[in-house]
C-alpha positions, 0 to 999 in steps of 0.5 A: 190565713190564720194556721190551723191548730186543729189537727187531723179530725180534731175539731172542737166539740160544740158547746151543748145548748142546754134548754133551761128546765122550765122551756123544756117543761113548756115543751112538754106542756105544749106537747101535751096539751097537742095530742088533746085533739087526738085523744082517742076516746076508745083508747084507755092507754093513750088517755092513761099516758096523758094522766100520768104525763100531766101529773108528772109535769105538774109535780115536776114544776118548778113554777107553775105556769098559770097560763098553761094550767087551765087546759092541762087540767081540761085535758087532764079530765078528758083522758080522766073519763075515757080512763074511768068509760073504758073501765066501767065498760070492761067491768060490765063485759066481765060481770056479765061473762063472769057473773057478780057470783063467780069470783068477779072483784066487783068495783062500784063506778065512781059517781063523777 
């Protein structure tokens, strides 16, 4: 048997396995595109976090994954309208607590 040249607790330090960006992307992308089936139609911060989640990854790209690109999009329009239900509702609960009159910003829905 070989001496030992390590002494004590001197061990060497693994060699980090750095995930290239583009698998750490597509983890991030399979991520995303899991918590579409849970996406809580009543959440507005769950559905904003996966907007701003999706845009981030695509600006962030270095090549863009056809192949993912479809259902990151559907997802994106999905979160995208529980964002813009949630808030025409509490536009609605506002105006009718608050009146148009009283000093409410009133904000006309998008029409998509």
């Amino acid at each position: 048997m070989p001496p030992n040249k390590y002494q004590g607790d001197e061990m060497p330090k693994p060699i980090p396995s750095a995930q290239p960006k583009a698998a750490q992307e597509s983890v991030e992308s399979q991520e995303s595109l899991e918590s579409l089936e849970s996406l809580d139609p009543a959440s507005f911060n769950a559905a904003y976090e996966v907007l701003r989640r999706n845009a981030e990854l695509l600006r962030d790209q270095e090549e863009l994954d056809i192949d993912r690109l479809v259902p990151l999009v559907e997802q994106s329009m999905q979160a995208y309208r529980i964002c813009r239900s949630r808030l025409d509702a509490v536009r609605l609960a506002l105006e009718s607590r608050l009146g148009p009159d009283e000093g409410a910003v009133v904000v006309e829905p998008s029409d998509q």
